[in-house]
C-alpha positions in Angstrom: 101.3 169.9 94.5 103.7 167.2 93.6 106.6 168.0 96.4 103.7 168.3 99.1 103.6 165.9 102.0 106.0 162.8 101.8 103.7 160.0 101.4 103.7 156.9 99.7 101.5 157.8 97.0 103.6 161.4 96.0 106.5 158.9 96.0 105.1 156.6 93.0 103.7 159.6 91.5 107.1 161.3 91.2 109.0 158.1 90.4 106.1 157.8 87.6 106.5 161.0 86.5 110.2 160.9 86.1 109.8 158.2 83.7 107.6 159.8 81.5 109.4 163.5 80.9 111.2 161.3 78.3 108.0 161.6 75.7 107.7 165.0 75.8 108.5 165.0 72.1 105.2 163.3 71.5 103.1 164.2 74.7 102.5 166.8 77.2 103.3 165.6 80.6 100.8 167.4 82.8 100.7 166.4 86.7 98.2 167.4 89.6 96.1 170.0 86.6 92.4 171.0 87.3 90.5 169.0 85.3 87.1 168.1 86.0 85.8 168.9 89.6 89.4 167.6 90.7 92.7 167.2 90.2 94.3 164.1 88.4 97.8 162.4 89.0 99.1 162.7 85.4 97.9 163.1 82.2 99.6 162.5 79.1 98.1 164.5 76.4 99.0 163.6 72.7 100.6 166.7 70.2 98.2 165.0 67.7 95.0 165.0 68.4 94.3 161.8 67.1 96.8 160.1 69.3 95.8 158.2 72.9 95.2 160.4 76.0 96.4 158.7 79.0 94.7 159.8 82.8 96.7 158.0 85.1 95.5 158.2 88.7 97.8 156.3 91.8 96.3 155.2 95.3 97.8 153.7 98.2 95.7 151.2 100.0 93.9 152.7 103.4 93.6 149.8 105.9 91.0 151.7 107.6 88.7 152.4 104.2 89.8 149.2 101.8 90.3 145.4 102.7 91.6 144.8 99.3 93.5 146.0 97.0 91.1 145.2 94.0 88.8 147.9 96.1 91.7 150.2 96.3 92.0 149.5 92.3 87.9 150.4 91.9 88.2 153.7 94.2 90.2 155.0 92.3 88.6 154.4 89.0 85.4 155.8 90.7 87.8 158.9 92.0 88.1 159.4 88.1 84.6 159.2 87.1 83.2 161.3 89.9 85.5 163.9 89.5 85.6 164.2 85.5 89.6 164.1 85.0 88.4 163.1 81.2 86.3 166.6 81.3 89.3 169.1 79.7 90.8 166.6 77.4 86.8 165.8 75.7 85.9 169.6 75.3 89.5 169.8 73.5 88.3 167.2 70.9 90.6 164.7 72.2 88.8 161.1 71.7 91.0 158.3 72.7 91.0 158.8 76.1 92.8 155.7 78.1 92.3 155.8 81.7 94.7 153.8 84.2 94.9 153.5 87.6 97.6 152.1 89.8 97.2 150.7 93.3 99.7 150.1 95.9 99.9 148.2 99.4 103.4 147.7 100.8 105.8 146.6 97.7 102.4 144.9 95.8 101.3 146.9 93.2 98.1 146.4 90.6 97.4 148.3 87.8 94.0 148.8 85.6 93.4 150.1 82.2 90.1 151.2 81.5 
């Protein structure tokens, strides 16, 4: 799933991605897992359970679907809620759940934690 079509969005998600391998001492790294009714971009799931959960989920802006990218930012936090990425990691135990969702146009780039 993450070497799949060459897009914009697979881009960020692997550069992403490649960053965060490095905390594997403290986290999980999981990318494009069942989780929900979907499958989120990365999830970074704490070796103690008492530790943050991070669902990270990446858009690129559709200039046929979203004039902004503050909408681009909202569909995906929707994507997230709709689909139930937080599902697996809640039936687990896990509590802290921090959800963050990254949008991109071009080279601008906004981010949200939630």
């Amino acid at each position: 799933m993450d070497v799949g079509e060459n897009t914009a969005e697979n881009f960020y998600h692997a550069f992403v991605l490649g960053m965060l391998v490095g905390l594997k001492d403290s986290y999980y790294v999981n990318s494009n897992r069942e989780s929900g009714i979907g499958r989120y971009d990365i999830m970074l799931e704490p070796k103690d359970k008492n530790g943050n959960s991070f669902i990270m989920e990446f858009k690129v802006m559709e200039d046929m679907e979203e004039k902004t990218i503050e909408e681009t930012i909202e569909n995906a936090k929707k994507q997230i809620e709709e689909k139930g990425y937080e599902q697996n990691l809640k039936e687990r135990g896990f509590k802290n759940i921090i959800k963050m969702v990254y949008a991109f146009k071009g080279k601008e780039v906004k981010m949200e934690i939630y």
